[in-house]
C-alpha positions, 0 to 999 in steps of 0.5 A: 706339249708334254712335260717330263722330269729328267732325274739323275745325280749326274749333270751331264747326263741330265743336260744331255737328256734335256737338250735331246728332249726339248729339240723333241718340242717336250717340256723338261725339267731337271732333279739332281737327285732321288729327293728333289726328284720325288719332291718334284714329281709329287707337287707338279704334274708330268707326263713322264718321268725319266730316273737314274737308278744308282744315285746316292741316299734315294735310289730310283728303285726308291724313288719309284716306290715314293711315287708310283701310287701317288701320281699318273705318269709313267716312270722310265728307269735308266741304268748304267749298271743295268742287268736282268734282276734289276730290270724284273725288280724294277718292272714289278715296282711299277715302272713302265720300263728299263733302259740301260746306259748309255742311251741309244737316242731311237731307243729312248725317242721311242721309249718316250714316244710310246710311253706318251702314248699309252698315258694318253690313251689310259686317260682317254679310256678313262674320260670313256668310262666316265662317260659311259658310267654317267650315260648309264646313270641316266638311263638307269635313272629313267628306269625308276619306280616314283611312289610311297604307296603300299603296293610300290612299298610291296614291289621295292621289297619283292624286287630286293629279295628276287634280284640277287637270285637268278629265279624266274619273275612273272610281272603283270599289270595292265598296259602303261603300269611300269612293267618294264620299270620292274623289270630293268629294276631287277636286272640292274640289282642283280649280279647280271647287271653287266651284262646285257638285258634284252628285251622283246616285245613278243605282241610286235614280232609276226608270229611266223617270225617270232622262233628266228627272233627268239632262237636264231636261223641259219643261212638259207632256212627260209627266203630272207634269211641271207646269213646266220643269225644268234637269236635273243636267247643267245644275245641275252647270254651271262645277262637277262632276256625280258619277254613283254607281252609273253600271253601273246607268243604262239603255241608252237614258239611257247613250246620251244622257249619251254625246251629252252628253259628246261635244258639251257639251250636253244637251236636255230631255225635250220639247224640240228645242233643244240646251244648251250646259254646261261639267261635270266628269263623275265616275262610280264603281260597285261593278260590274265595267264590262266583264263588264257590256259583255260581257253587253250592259248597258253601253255600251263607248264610254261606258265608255271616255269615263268611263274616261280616268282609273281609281282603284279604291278597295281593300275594308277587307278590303285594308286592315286596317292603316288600322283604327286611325286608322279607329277614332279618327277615327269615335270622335271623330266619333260622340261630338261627334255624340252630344254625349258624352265622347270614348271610346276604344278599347284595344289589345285592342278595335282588334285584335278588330276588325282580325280581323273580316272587314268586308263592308260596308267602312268604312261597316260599321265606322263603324256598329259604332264608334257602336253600341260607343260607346253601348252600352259604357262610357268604354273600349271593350274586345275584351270588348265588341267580342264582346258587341256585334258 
């Protein structure tokens, strides 16, 4: 049950106080002046605090002043002397409200009420926020770049520049290289980061679907289309929208995404009217743009809108010195997922696994990581990197 701290230099008052706030079910306990109230309220923990305002040597304007940065609980001020002026001043110090002698009882049950409710509600949205920072940090954790090869040192150094900017990135590298990583990297290191990133995976969506996916439709421009509907340019407004596999989109949906680029603005299937959006566009494919361009599937002027910034994302075949910490961060990872003990690799196991040609880059690795914890024993040995890959 809630406790609260009943402060004034008058006993009756006080009593009174208690026994209505006790019958209420709350816990109470009494100061008889400003001092012992400040001394109370700084070594106990209270829901609420009721304090006189006219009490000799530490008035409850000063009382408010000694506390209010120092605790949680809302402070009540209650007055038999009670006029505009001290209730403005009051309120600007920090108390949570002002009510004058001598006490309505539904005036002050109310007030205690509400008070009560809003100190539960500030430390629930608390608990929320740090739960949704903690939910972030992990996700962002996933999001990470493992190695201290030339060409990570490269992207680290490119992705600290670029981020704060709001300019174009072009990110390419074959399938399973962490194209997406540098991605969520450069979002997460910008002044976007609070908002939203939106990816699409342009190589999944149906060509004849990929414009309404993009740009939104309106209702009834085309059959299944029962309701208006933003699109990813929209979604993604004030944060950044992550094209994937852009060398897949068609020609007349680059055309438009060109439109969009140039003015700021996109229209819906079905519609006339223009809408302005403020986004980020990061794009990455595992084609080579240009040999595309040459061969008439993509479109030069848009590659060059995409292309202000390029960062190429090396294979793990390039890379083999990053398969070590590779390999200890996917381990520890699969076995927190898979709620086991953590498992290690030896020496032996890593270099069986630095000599392995990886064409499906660091995704393949990840994979044989999880199937070698699973199926081999606390070490995992070369002997069971051969077994089993």
């Amino acid at each position: 049950m809630a406790k609260i701290l009943v402060v004034d230099d008058e006993r009756a008052i006080r009593n009174t106080l208690k026994e209505i706030l006790e019958f209420e079910g709350y816990t109470v306990d009494l100061a008889e002046d400003g001092k012992q109230g400040v001394a109370k309220a700084l070594t106990n923990e209270f829901d609420l605090i009721y304090s006189d305002v006219k009490m000799p040597e530490l008035d409850g304007i000063d009382l408010l002043e000694a506390i209010h940065d120092k605790i949680k609980a809302p402070v009540v001020l209650i007055s038999g002397h009670g006029n505009i002026e001290t209730a403005v001043e009051a309120i600007k110090k920090g108390a949570w409200d002002f009510i004058e002698k001598p006490l309505d009882l539904n005036r002050l049950l109310v007030t205690t009420k509400n008070a009560l409710d809003h100190q539960s509600l500030t430390a629930e949205l608390g608990q929320t926020k740090e739960a949704f920072s903690t939910l972030k940090k992990k996700v962002n954790a996933k999001y990470q770049m493992i190695g201290e090869s030339e060409g990570c040192a490269r992207i680290r150094d490119i992705i600290n520049k670029v981020a704060p900017t709001d300019a174009r990135v072009l990110i390419t590298g074959d399938n399973g290289t962490g194209k997406e990583i540098v991605a969520r990297m450069l979002h997460e290191q910008s002044a976007r980061k609070d908002k939203v990133m939106v990816e699409v995976n342009c190589a999944a969506i149906p060509s004849e679907l990929i414009e309404s996916e993009l740009f939104g439709h309106m209702k009834g421009s085309f059959t299944g289309a029962v309701k208006d509907r933003a699109g990813k340019f929209e979604q993604a407004d004030g944060g950044t929208l992550f094209l994937d596999e852009i060398g897949d989109m068609s020609l007349a949906a680059q055309t438009k995404v060109l439109r969009a680029l140039q003015e700021s603005e996109v229209t819906r299937v079905g519609s006339d009217k223009p809408i302005k959006v403020d986004v980020r566009v990061i794009a990455a494919t595992n084609k080579d743009l240009r040999k595309e361009i040459e061969e008439g599937h993509f479109r030069e002027d848009l590659y060059h809108r995409l292309n202000v910034i390029p960062i190429h994302v090396p294979s793990l075949d390039e890379r083999k010195e990053d398969i070590p910490l590779l390999v200890e961060y996917f381990a520890k990872q699969v076995c927190d997922e898979q709620r086991i003990a953590v498992k290690t690799f030896d020496k032996e196991a890593v270099k069986a696994l630095q000599n392995r040609t990886w064409k499906g880059n660091i995704r393949e690795l990840r994979n044989v990581v999880e199937r070698l914890i699973i199926l081999s024993g606390s070490t995992i040995t070369k002997e069971d990197v051969a077994l089993f890959c």
